[in-house]
VEXROMI-613556 format. One record per residue: x, y, z of N, C-alpha, C in turn. Coordinates in pm, whole numbers, padded with zeros to 5 digits. Layout:
BEGIN
    nxx    nyy    nzz   caxx   cayy   cazz    cxx    cyy    czz
      X      Y      Z      X      Y      Z      X      Y      Z
...
This chain:
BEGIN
    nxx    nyy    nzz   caxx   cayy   cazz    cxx    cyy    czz
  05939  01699  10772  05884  01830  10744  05802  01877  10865
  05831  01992  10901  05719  02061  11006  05613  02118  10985
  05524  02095  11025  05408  02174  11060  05411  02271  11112
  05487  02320  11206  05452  02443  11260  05505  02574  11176
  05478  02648  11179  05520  02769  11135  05628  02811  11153
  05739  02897  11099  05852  02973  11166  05877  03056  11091
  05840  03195  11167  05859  03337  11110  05971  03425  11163
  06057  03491  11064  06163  03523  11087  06207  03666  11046
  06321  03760  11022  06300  03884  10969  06439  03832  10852
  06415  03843  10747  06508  03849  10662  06618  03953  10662
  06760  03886  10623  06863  03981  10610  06837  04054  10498
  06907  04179  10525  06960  04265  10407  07005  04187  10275
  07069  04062  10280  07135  03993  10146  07050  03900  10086
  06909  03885  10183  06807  03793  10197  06718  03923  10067
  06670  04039  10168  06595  04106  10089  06608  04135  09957
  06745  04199  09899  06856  04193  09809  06770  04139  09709
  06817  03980  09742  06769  03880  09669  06652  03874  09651
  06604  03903  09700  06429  03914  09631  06401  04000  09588
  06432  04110  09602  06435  04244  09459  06465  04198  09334
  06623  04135  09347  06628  04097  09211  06619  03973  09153
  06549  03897  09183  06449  03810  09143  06348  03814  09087
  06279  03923  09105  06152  03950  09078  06131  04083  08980
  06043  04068  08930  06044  04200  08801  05912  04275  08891
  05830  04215  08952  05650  04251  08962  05644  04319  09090
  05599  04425  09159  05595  04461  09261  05415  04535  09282
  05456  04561  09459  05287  04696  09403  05371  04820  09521
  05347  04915  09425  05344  05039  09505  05184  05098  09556
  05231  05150  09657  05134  05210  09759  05161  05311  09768
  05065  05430  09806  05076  05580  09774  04942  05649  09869
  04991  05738  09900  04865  05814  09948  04873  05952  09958
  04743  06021  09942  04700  06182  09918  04585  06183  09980
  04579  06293  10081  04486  06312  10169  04461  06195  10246
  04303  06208  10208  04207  06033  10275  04259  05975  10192
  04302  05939  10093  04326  05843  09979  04464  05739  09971
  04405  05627  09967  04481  05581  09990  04522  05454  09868
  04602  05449  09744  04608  05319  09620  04723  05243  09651
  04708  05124  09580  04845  05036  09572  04808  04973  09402
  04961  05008  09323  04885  04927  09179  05007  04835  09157
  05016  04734  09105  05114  04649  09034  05216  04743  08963
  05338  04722  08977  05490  04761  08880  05566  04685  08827
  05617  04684  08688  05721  04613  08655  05829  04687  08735
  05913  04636  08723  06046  04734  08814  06215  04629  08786
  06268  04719  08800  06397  04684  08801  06481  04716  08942
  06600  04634  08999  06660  04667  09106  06801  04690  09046
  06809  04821  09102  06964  04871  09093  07039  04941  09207
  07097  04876  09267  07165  04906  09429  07070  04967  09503
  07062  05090  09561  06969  05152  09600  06827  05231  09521
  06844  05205  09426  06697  05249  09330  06622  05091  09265
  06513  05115  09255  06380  05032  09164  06407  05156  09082
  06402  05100  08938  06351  05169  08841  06245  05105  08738
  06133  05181  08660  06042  05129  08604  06017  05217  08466
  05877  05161  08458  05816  05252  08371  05670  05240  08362
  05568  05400  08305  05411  05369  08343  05349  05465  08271
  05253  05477  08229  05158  05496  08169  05111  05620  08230
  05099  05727  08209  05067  05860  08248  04935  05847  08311
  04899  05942  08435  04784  05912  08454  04775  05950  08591
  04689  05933  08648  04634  05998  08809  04758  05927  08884
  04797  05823  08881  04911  05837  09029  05027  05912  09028
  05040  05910  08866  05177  06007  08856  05149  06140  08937
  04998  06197  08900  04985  06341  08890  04992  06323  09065
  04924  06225  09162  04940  06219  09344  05057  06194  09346
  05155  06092  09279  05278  06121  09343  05369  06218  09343
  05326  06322  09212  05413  06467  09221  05368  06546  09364
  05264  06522  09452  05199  06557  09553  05275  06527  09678
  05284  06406  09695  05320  06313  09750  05398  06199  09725
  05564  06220  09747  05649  06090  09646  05658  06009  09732
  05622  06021  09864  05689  05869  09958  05612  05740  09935
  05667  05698  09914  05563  05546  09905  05634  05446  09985
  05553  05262  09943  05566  05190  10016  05564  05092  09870
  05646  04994  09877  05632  04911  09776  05675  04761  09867
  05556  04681  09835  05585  04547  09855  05627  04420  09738
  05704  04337  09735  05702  04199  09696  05747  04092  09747
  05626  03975  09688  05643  03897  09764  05682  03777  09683
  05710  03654  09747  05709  03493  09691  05619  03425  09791
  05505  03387  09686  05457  03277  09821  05433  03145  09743
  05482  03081  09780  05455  02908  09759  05332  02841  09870
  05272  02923  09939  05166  02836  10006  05146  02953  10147
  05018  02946  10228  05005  03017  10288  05080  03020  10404
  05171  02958  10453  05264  02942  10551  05387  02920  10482
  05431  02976  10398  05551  02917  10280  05549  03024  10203
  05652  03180  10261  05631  03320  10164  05774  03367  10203
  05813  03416  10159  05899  03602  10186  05820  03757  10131
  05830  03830  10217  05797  03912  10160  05932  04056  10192
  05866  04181  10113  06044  04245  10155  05891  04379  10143
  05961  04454  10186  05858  04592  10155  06029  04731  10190
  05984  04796  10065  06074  04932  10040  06006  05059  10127
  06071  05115  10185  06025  05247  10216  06133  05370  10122
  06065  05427  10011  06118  05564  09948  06059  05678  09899
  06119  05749  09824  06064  05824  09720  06021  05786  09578
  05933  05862  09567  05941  05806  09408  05922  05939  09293
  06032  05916  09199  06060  06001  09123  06003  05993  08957
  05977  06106  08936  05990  06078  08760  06168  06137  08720
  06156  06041  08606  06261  06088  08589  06273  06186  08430
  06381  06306  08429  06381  06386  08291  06496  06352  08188
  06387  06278  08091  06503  06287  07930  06544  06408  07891
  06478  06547  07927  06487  06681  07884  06573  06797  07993
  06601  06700  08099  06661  06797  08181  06799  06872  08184
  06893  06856  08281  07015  06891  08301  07094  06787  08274
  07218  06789  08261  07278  06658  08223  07301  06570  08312
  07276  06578  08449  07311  06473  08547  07159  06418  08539
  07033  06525  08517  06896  06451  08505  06951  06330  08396
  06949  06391  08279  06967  06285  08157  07043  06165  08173
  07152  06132  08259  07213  06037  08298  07136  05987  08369
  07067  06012  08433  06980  05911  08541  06873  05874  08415
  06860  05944  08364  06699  05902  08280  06759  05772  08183
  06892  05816  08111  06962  05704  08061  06988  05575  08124
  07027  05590  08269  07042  05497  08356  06930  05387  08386
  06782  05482  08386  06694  05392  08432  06651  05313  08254
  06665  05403  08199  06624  05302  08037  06710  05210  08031
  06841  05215  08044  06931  05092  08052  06911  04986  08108
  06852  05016  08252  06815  04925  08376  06689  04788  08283
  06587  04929  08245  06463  04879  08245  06491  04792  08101
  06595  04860  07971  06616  04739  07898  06690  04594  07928
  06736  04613  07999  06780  04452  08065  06662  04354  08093
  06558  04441  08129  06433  04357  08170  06358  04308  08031
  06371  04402  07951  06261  04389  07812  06371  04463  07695
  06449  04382  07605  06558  04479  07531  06452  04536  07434
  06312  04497  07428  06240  04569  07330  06167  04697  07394
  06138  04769  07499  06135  04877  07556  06163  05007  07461
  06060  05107  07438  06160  05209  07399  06180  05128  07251
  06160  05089  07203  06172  05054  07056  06011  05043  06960
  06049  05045  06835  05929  05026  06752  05830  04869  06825
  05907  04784  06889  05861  04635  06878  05793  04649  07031
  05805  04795  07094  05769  04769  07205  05610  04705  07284
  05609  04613  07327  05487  04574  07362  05421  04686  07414
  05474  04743  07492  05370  04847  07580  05454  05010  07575
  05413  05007  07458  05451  05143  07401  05373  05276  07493
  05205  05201  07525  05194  05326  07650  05264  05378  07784
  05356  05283  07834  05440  05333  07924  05536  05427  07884
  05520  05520  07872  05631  05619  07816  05712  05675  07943
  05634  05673  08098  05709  05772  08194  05804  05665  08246
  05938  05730  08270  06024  05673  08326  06033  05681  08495
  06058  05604  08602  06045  05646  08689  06128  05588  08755
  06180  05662  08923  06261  05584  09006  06236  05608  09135
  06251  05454  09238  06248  05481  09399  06357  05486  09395
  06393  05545  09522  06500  05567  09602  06449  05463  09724
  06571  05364  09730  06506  05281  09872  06597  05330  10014
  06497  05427  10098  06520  05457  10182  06561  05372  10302
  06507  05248  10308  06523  05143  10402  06417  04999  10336
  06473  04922  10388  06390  04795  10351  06393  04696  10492
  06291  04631  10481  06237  04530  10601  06197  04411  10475
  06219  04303  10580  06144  04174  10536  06124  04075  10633
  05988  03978  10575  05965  03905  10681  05945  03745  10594
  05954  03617  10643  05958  03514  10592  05865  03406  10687
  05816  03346  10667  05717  03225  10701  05764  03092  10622
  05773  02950  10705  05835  02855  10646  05765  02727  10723
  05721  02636  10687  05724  02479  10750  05804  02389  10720
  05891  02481  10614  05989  02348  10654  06147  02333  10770
């Protein structure tokens, strides 16, 4: 086993894979001086994360401002991680809209029931997430650290 460090840039099939591995992410956002990052459940579907969240001040900055930055990571030890970070938009999405809206809005409930089939139902744990939402991943980077 090595000691030394070795940092590398992950492939595209590398990053991939760590999207969908992982349910937990944090988006990052900013308006004006302001600058948040909060935890997401999320789902990966080719080029979109889709989720869901709880109404409230970031929704109302990201109708302001949709570009964000979303990171996740794996770390097994402080020299022993991947991390991948998204650059997109981020959307709400409409159950009430046009019919290509409503297909996407269907799309992301579908997504997001794969993650939790109780979503969107009476049994739902977190019945306050009502907003549906989606990135668009404009590009993705990743970086990896390893001793072994």
């Amino acid at each position: 086993m090595s000691t030394e460090p070795h940092f590398r840039d992950l492939t595209t099939d590398e990053m991939v894979a760590v999207l969908k591995r992982n349910e937990v992410g944090r988006l990052a956002y900013s308006f004006h001086d302001s600058v948040d990052i909060r935890p997401i459940h999320y789902v990966y579907d080719e080029k979109w994360l889709f989720g869901r969240t709880s109404p409230g001040d970031k929704l109302i900055t990201l109708k302001h401002n949709q570009w964000i930055v979303f990171e996740v990571d794996e770390i097994e030890g402080p020299l022993d991680w991947v991390s991948v970070i998204v650059r997109g938009s981020f959307y709400n999405t409409d159950p009430g809209g046009s019919d290509s809206q409503v297909k996407f809005y269907e799309r992301a409930v579908s997504r997001i029931r794969k993650l939790n089939p109780k979503a969107f139902t009476s049994n739902d744990p977190t019945k306050f997430r009502t907003e549906v939402f989606a990135i668009s991943i404009d590009s993705l980077s990743g970086r990896a650290c390893s001793t072994r």
